[in-house]
C-alpha positions in Angstrom: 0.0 0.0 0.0 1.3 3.6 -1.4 1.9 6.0 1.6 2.7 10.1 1.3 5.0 11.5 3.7 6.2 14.7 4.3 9.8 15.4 3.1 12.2 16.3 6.0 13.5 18.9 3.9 10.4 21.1 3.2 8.8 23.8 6.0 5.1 25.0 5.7 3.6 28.0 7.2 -0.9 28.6 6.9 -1.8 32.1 6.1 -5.7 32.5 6.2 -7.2 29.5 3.8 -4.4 28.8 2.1 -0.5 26.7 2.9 2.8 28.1 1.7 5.5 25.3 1.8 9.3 26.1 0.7 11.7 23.2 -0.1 15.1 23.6 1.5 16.7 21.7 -0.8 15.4 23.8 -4.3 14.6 26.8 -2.8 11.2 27.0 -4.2 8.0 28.4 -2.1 4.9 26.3 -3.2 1.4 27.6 -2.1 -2.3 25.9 -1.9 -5.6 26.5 -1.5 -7.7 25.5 1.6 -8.1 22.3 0.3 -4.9 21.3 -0.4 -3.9 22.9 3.1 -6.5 19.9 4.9 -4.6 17.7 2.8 -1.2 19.5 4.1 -2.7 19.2 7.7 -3.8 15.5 7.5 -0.2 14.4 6.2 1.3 16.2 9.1 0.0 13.8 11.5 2.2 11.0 9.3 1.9 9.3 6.4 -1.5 8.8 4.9 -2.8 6.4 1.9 -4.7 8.1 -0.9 -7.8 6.5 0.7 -6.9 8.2 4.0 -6.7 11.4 2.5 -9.8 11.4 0.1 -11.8 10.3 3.6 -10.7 13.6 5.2 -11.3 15.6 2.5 -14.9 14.4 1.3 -15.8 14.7 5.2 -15.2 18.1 5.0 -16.1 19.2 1.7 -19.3 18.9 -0.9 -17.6 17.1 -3.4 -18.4 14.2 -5.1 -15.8 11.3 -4.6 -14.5 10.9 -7.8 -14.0 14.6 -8.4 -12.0 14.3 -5.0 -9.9 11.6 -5.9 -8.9 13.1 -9.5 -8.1 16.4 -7.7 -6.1 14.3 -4.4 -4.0 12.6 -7.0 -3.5 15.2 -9.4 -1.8 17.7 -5.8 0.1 14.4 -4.6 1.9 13.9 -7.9 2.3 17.6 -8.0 3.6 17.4 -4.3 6.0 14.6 -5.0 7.2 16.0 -8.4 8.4 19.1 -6.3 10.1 17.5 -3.9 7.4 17.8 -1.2 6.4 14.5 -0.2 7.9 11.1 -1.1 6.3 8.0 -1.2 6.3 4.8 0.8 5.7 1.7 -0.5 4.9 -0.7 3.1 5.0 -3.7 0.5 8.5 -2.8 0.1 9.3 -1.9 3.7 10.0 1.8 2.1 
């Protein structure tokens, strides 16, 4: 099962309803909406399955489930493309 984690190299900061994350290693500032900033705030509390996150956010948002996931998966490769999160495979003990 595919986890996303945090990089250890990437601080965050929330201004009003939206995140702001820079990546030490790059240099690059990254922002999000509120949305994306529940998502921010869910993977802070450790790594979190797709399914984990698309429970959070259709919880707390009227959005249909398969718009959700689209969007979730869509920001996570995003977030990993950029150096933000990584992935862990648990199959692989990664």
């Amino acid at each position: 099962m595919m986890r996303y984690r945090i990089q250890d190299s990437v601080l965050h900061t929330q201004l009003e309803d939206e995140s702001v994350f820079l990546n030490l290693d790059s240099g690059h500032y990254f922002s999000t909406n509120s949305v994306g900033s529940r998502i921010w705030t869910l993977l802070l509390d450790g790594p979190r399955t797709v399914e984990e996150l698309l429970a959070g956010v259709t919880q707390e948002y009227l959005v249909s489930e398969e718009t959700a996931e689209q969007d979730l998966r869509e920001l996570l490769q995003d977030l990993v493309k950029h150096g933000l999160l990584e992935t862990q495979d648990e199959k692989a003990g990664r």
